[in-house]
C-alpha positions as a Markdown table, in Angstrom:
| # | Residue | x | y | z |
|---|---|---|---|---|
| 1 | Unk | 9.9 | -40.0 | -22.1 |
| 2 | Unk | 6.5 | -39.9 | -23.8 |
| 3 | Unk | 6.6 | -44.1 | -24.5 |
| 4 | Unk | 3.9 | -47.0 | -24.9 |
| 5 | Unk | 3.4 | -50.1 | -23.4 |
| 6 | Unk | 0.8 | -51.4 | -20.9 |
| 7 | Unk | 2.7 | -52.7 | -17.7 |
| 8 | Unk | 0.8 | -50.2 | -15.4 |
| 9 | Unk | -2.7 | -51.6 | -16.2 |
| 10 | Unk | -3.9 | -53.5 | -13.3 |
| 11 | Unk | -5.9 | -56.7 | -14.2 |
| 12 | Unk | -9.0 | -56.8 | -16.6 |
| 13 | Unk | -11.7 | -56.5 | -15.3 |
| 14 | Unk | -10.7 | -54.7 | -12.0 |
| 15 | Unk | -11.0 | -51.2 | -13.2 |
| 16 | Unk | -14.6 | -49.3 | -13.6 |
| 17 | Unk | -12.6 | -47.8 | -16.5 |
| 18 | Unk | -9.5 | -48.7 | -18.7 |
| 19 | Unk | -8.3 | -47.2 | -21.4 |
| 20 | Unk | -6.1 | -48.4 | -24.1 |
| 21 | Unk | -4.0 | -47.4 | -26.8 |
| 22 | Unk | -5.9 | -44.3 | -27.2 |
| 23 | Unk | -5.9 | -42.2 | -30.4 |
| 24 | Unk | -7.2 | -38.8 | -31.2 |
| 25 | Unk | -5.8 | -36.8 | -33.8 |
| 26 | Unk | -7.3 | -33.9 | -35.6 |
| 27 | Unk | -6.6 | -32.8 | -39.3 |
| 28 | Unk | -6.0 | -29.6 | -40.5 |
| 29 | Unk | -8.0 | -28.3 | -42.8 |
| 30 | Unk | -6.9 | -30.0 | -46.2 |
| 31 | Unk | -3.4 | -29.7 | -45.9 |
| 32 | Unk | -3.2 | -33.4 | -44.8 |
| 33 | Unk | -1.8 | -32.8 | -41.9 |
| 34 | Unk | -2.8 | -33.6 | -38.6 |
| 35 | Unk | -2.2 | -32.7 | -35.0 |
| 36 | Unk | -1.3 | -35.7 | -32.8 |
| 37 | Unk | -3.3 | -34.7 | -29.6 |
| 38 | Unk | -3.1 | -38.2 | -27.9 |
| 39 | Unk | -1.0 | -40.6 | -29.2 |
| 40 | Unk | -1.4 | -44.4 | -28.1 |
| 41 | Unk | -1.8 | -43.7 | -24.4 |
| 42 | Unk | -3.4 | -46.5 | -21.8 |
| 43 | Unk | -4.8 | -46.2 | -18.1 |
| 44 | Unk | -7.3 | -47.3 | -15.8 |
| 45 | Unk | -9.1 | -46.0 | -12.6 |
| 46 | Unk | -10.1 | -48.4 | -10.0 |
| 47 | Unk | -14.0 | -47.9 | -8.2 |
| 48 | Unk | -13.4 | -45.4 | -5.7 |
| 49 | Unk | -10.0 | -44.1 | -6.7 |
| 50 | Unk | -8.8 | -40.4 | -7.8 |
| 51 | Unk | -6.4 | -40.3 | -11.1 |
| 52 | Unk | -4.7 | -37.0 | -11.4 |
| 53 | Unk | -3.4 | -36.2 | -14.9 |
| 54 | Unk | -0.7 | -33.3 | -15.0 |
| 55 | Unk | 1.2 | -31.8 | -18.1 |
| 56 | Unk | 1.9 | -28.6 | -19.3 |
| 57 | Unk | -0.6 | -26.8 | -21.6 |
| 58 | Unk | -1.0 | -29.0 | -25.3 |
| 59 | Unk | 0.0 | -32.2 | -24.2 |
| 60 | Unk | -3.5 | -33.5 | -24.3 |
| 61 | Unk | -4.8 | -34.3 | -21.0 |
| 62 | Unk | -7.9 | -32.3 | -21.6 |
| 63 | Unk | -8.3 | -34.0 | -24.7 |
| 64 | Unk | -8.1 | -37.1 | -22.6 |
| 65 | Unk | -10.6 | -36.5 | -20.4 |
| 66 | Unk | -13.3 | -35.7 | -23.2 |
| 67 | Unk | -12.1 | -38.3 | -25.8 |
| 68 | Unk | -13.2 | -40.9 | -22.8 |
| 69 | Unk | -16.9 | -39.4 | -23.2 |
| 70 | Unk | -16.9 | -39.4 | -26.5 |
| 71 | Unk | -16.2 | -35.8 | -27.0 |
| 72 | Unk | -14.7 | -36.0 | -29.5 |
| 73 | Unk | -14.8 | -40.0 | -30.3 |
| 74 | Unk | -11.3 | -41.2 | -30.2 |
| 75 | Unk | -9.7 | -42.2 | -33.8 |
| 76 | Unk | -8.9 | -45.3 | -32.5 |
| 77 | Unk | -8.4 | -47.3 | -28.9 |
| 78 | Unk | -10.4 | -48.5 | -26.5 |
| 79 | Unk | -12.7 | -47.2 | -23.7 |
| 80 | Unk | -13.7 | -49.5 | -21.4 |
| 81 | Unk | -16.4 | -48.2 | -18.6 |
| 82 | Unk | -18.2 | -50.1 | -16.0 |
| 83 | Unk | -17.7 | -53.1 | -18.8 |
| 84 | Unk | -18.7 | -51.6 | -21.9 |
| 85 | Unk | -16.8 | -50.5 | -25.1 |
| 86 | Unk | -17.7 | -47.0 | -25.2 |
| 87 | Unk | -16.0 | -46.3 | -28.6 |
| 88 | Unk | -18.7 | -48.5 | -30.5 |
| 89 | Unk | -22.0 | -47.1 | -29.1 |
| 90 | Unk | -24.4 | -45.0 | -31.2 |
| 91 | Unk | -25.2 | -41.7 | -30.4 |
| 92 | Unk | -28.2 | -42.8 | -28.1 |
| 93 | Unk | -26.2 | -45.7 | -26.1 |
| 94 | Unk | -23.3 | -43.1 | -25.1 |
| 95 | Unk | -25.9 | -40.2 | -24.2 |
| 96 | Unk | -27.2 | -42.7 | -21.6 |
| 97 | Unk | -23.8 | -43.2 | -20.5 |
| 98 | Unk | -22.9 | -39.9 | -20.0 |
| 99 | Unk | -25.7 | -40.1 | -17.3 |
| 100 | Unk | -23.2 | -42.3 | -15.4 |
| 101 | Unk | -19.4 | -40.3 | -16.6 |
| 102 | Unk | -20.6 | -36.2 | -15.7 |
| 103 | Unk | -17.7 | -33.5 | -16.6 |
| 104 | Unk | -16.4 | -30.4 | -14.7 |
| 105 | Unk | -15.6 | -28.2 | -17.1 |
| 106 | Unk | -12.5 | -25.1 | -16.3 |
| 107 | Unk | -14.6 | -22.1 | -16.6 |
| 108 | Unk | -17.3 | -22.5 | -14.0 |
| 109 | Unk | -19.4 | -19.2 | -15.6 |
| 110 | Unk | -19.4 | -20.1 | -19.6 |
| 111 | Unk | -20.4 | -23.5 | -18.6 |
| 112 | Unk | -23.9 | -22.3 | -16.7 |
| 113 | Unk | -26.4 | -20.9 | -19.4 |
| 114 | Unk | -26.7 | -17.4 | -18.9 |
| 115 | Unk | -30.4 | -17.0 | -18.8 |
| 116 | Unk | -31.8 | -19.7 | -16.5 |
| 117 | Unk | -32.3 | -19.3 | -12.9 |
| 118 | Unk | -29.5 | -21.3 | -11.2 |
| 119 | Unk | -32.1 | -24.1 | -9.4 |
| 120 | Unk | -33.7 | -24.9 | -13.1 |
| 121 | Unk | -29.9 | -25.1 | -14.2 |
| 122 | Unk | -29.4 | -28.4 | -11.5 |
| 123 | Unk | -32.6 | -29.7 | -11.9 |
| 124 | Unk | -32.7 | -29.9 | -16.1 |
| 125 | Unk | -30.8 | -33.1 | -16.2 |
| 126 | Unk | -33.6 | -35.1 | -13.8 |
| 127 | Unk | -36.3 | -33.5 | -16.7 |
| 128 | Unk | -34.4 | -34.3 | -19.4 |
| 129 | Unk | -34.3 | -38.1 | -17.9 |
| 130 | Unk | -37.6 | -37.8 | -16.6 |
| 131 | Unk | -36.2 | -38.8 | -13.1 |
| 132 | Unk | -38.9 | -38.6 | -10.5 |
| 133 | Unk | -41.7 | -36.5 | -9.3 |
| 134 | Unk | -41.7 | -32.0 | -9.7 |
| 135 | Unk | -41.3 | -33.0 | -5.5 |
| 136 | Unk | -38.9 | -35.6 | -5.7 |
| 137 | Unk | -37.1 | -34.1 | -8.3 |
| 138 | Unk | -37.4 | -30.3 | -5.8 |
| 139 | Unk | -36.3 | -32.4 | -3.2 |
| 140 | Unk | -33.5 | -33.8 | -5.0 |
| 141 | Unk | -32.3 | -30.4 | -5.6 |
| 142 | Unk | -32.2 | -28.6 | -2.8 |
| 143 | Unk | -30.4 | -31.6 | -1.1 |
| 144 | Unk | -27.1 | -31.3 | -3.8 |
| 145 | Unk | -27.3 | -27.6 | -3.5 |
| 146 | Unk | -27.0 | -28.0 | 0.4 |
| 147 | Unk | -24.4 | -30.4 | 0.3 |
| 148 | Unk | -22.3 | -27.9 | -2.4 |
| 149 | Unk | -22.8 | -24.8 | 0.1 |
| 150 | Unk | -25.1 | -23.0 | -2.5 |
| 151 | Unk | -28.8 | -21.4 | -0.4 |
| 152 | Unk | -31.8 | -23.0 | -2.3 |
| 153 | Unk | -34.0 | -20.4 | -2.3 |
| 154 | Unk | -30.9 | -17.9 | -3.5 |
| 155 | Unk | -30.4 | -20.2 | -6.0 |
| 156 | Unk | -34.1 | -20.4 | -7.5 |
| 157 | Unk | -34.2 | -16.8 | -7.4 |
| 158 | Unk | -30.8 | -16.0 | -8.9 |
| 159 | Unk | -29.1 | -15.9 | -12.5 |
| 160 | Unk | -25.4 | -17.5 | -13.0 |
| 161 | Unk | -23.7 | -14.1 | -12.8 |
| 162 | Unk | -24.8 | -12.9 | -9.5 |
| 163 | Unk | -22.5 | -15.8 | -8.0 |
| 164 | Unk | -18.7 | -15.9 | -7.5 |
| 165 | Unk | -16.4 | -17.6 | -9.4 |
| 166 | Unk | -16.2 | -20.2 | -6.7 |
| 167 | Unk | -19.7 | -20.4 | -6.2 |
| 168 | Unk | -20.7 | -21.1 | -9.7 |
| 169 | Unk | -17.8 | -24.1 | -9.9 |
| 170 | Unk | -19.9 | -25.3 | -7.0 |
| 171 | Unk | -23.2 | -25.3 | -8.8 |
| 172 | Unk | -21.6 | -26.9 | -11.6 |
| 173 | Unk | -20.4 | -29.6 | -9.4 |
| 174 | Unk | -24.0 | -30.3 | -8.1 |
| 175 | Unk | -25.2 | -30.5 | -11.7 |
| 176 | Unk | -23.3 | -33.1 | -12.4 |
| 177 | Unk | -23.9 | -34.8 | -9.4 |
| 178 | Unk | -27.8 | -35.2 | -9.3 |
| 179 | Unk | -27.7 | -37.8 | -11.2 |
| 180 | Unk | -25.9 | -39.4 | -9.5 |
| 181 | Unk | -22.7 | -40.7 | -11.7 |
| 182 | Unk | -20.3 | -42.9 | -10.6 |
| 183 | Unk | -16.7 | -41.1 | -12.5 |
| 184 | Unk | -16.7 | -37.6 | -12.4 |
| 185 | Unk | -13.8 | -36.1 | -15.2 |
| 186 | Unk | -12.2 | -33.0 | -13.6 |
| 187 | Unk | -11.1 | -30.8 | -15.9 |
| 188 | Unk | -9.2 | -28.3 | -14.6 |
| 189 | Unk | -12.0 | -27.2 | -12.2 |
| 190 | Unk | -9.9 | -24.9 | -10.1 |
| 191 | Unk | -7.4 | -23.1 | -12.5 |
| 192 | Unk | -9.8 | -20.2 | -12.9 |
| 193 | Unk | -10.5 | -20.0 | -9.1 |
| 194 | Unk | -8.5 | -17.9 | -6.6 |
| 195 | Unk | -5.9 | -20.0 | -4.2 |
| 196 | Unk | -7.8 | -19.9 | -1.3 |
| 197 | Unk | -11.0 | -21.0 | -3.1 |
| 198 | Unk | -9.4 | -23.6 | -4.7 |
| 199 | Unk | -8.4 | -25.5 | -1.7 |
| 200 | Unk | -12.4 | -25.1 | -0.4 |
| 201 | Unk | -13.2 | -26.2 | -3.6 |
| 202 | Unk | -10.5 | -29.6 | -3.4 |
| 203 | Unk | -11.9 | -30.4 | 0.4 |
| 204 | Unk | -15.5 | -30.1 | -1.1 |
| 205 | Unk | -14.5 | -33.2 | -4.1 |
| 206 | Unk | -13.3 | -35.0 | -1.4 |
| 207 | Unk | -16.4 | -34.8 | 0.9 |
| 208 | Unk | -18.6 | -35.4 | -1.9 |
| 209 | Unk | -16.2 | -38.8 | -3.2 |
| 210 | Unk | -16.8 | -39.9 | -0.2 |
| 211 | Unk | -20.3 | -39.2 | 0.2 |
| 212 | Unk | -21.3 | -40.3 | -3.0 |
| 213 | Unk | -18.7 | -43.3 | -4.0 |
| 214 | Unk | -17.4 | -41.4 | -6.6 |
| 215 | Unk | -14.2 | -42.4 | -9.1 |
| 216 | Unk | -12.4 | -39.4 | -10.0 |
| 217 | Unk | -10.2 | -38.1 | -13.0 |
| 218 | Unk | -8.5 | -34.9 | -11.8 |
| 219 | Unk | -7.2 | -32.9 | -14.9 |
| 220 | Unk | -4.8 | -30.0 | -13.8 |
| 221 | Unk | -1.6 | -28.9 | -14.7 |
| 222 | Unk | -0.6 | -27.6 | -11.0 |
| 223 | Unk | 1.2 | -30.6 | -9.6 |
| 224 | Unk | 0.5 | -29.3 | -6.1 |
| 225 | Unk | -3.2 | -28.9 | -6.5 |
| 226 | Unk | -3.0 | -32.5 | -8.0 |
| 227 | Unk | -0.8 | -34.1 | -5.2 |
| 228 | Unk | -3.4 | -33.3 | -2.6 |
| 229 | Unk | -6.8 | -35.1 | -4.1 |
| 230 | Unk | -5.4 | -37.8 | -6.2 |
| 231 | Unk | -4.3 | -41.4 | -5.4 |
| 232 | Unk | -2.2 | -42.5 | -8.3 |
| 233 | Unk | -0.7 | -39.6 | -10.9 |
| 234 | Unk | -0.6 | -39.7 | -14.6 |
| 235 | Unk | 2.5 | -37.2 | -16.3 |
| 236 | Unk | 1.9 | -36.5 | -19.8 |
| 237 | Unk | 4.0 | -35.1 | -22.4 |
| 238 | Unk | 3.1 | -34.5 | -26.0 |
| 239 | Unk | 0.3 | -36.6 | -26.5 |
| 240 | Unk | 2.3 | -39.8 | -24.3 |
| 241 | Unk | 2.3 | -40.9 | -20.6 |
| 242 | Unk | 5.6 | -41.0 | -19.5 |
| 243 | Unk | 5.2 | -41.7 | -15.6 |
| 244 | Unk | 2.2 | -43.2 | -13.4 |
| 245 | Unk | 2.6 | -44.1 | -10.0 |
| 246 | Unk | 1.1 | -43.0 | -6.6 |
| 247 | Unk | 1.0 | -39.7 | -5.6 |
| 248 | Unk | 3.6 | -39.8 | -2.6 |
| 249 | Unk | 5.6 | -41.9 | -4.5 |
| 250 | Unk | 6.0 | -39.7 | -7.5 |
| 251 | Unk | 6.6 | -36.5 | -6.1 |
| 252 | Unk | 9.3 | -37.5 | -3.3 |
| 253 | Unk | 11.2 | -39.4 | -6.1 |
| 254 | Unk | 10.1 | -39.1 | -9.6 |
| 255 | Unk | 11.7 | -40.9 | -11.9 |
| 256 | Unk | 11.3 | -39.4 | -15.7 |
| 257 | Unk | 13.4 | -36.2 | -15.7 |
| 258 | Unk | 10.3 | -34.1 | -17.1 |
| 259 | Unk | 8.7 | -34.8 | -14.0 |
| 260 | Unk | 11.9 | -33.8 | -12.1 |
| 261 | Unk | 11.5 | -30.5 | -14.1 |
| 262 | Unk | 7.8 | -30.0 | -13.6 |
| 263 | Unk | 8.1 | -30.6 | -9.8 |
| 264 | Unk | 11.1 | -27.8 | -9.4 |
| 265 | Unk | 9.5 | -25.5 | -10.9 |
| 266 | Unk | 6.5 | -25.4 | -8.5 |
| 267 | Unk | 7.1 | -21.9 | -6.9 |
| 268 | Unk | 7.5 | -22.0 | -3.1 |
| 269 | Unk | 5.4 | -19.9 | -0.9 |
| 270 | Unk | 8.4 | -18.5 | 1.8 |
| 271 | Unk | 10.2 | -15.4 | 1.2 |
| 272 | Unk | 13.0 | -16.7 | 2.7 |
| 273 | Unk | 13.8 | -19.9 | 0.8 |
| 274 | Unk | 15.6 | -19.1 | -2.3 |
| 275 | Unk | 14.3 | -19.5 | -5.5 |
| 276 | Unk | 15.7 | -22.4 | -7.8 |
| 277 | Unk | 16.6 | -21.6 | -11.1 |
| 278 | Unk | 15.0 | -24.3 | -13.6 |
| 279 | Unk | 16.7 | -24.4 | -16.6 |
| 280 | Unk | 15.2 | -26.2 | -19.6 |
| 281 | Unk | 16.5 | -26.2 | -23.3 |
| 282 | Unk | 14.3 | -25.8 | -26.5 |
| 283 | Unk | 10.8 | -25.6 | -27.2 |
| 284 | Unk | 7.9 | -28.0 | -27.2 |
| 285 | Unk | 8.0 | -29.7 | -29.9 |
| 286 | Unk | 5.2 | -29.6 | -32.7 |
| 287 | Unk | 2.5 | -32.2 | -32.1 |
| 288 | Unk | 2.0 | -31.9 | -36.0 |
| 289 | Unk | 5.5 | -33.4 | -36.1 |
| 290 | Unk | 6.6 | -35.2 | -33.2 |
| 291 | Unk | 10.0 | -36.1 | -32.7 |
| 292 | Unk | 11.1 | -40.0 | -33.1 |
| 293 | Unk | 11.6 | -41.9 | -30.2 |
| 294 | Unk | 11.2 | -40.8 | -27.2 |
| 295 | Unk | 9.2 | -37.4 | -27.5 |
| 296 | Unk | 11.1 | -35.2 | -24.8 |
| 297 | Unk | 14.9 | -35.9 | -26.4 |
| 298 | Unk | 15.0 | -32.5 | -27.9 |
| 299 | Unk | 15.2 | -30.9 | -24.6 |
| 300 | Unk | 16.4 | -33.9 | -22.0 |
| 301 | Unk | 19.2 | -33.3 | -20.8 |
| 302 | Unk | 20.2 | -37.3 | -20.6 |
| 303 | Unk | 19.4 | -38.2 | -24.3 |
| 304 | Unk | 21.3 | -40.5 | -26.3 |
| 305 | Unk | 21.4 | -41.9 | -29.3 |
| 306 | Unk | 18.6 | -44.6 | -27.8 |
| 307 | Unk | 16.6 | -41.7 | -26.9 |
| 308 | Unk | 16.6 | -40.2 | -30.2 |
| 309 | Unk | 15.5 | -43.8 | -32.1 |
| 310 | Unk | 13.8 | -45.6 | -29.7 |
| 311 | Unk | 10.6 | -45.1 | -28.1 |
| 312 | Unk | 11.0 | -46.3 | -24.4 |
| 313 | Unk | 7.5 | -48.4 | -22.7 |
| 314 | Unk | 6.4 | -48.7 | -20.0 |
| 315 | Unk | 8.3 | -50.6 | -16.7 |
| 316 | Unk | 8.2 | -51.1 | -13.3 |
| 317 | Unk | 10.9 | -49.5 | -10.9 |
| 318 | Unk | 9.4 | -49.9 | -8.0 |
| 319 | Unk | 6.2 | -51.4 | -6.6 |
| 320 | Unk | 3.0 | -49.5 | -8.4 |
| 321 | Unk | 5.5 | -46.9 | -9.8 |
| 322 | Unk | 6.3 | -47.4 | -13.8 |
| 323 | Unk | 8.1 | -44.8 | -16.1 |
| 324 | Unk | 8.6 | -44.8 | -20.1 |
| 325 | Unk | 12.3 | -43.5 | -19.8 |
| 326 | Unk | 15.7 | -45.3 | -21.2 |
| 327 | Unk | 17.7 | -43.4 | -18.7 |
| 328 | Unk | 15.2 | -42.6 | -15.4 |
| 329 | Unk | 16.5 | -40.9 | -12.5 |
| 330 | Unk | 16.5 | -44.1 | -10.5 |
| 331 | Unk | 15.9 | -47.7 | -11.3 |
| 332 | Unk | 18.7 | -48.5 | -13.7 |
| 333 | Unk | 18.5 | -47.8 | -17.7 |
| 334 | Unk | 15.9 | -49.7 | -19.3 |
| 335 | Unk | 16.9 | -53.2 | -21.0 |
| 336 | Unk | 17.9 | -53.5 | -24.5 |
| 337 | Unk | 15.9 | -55.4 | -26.3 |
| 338 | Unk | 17.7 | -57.5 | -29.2 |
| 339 | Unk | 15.7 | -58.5 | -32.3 |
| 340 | Unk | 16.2 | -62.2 | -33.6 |
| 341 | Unk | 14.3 | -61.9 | -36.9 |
């Protein structure tokens, strides 16, 4: 699975961000040693489109979504936003960036300081940038706050923790939204939220993407949550992306086996279908010490030899749909490629 190789990226120049050949590893302590949290991935979003990046827990999609704002800066690769080449800006070019890239961050409550009253919270970003008039800026305000569900005059009057779980993800969203960004990284927003509040809180991205012109990157690792909001999907594994492709498309026929695997195992809500029985074999491996070739042989059940020696990039197998696998589900092995020096 996990493979390289750039086939998905639609033509330069087209995206409002692309990202290649992305790096971030992380050493530990002076062992020499490192953990391989991304490994060589590449993407891009398109202006107005909703990327959804899915995975189980370590294989580096959150580390994704804040390696593109610089958090931490990437060991090597490219980030290319709205045409600029985010990886070589000093500290002050990429704070004024991150006026136009605004994160959602998992846990709704740690992410509001404690001590300030919820309005000051949404309007600190327009002081900090100095954007407007006390009015405008007042004005500005209670306008997000409306548009997120939150009462203005509760919120000018209330601290962080009198609000629900939901509630507070909903402030955080109009935070990031006052000043009006154009990409929006999701990550994990609704995880911590209960089910009913996370589909409230899915409808309200949607209303405000469209409201606003937003681009989206949509970081979860609940494929059904992800199916509904995104366009195209991104499946990670160990630190690699080993399918892309739109979001109908890959979940009514995927084609890399761990996506197979993470699809049957979402749980279905009807007492009276019977449960399916998803049998995997091994462990993750250790990002310290990924496995050659393709990353997911250790526990795919239709390695070979290839598999185990070869790292498998990046093709087409049908239109807009592209999988790093030797053996996919559907599409035919993957061409051997015969070296002439």
């Amino acid at each position: 699975m996990a493979g390289t190789g750039k086939a998905h990226l639609r033509p330069e120049g087209e995206a409002l961000l692309r990202v290649e050949d992305l790096v971030v590893e992380f050493r530990i302590g002076r062992t020499g040693l490192k953990v391989n949290a991304v490994s060589g991935i590449s993407f891009d979003v398109l202006r107005g489109e909703t990327l959804g990046i899915v995975g189980e827990s370590g294989c580096g999609k959150s580390t994704t979504g804040r390696a593109i704002m610089q958090l931490p800066r990437a060991t090597s690769g490219s980030v290319v936003f709205d045409g600029r080449e985010l990886t070589t800006l000093d500290k002050e070019e990429m704070r004024e960036v991150r006026t136009k890239v605004q994160m959602i961050f998992q846990d709704p409550i740690s992410s509001l300081n404690p001590r300030r009253k919820v309005r000051d919270i949404v309007m600190e970003p327009l002081n900090v940038w100095k954007r407007g008039s006390k009015d405008e800026q007042g004005a500005a305000v209670d306008k997000i706050l409306e548009e997120v569900g939150i009462d203005p005059k509760r919120a000018a009057e209330s601290l962080p923790h009198q609000f629900s779980g939901g509630q507070c993800q909903r402030i955080s969203i109009a935070r990031s939204l006052v000043l009006e960004p154009q990409l929006i990284i999701c990550d994990e927003p609704v995880s911590a939220l209960d089910v009913s509040v996370q589909a409230q809180v899915i409808n309200l991205l949607e209303e405000l993407k469209k409201a606003h012109g937003l681009t989206l990157i949509f970081i979860a690792h609940d494929l059904a949550v992800v199916k509904n909001i995104s366009d195209r999907v991104a499946v990670m594994y160990l630190g690699k992306i080993c399918e892309i492709g739109p979001s109908d498309g890959l979940y009514t026929k995927p084609a890399h086996p761990y996506t197979k695997l993470l699809l049957d195992s979402i749980p279905v809500p009807d007492p009276n279908v019977e449960t399916r029985k998803v049998v995997i074999e091994g462990e993750p491996p250790s990002p310290v010490n990924p496995p050659t070739g393709c990353r997911f042989n250790p526990r795919c059940p239709s390695a070979s030899d290839r598999c185990r020696s070869e790292e498998p990039t990046m093709r087409e197998i049908e239109p807009g749909h592209f999988v790093a696998c030797h053996h996919p589900l559907f599409g035919g092995d993957a061409p051997v490629t015969v070296r002439t020096d």
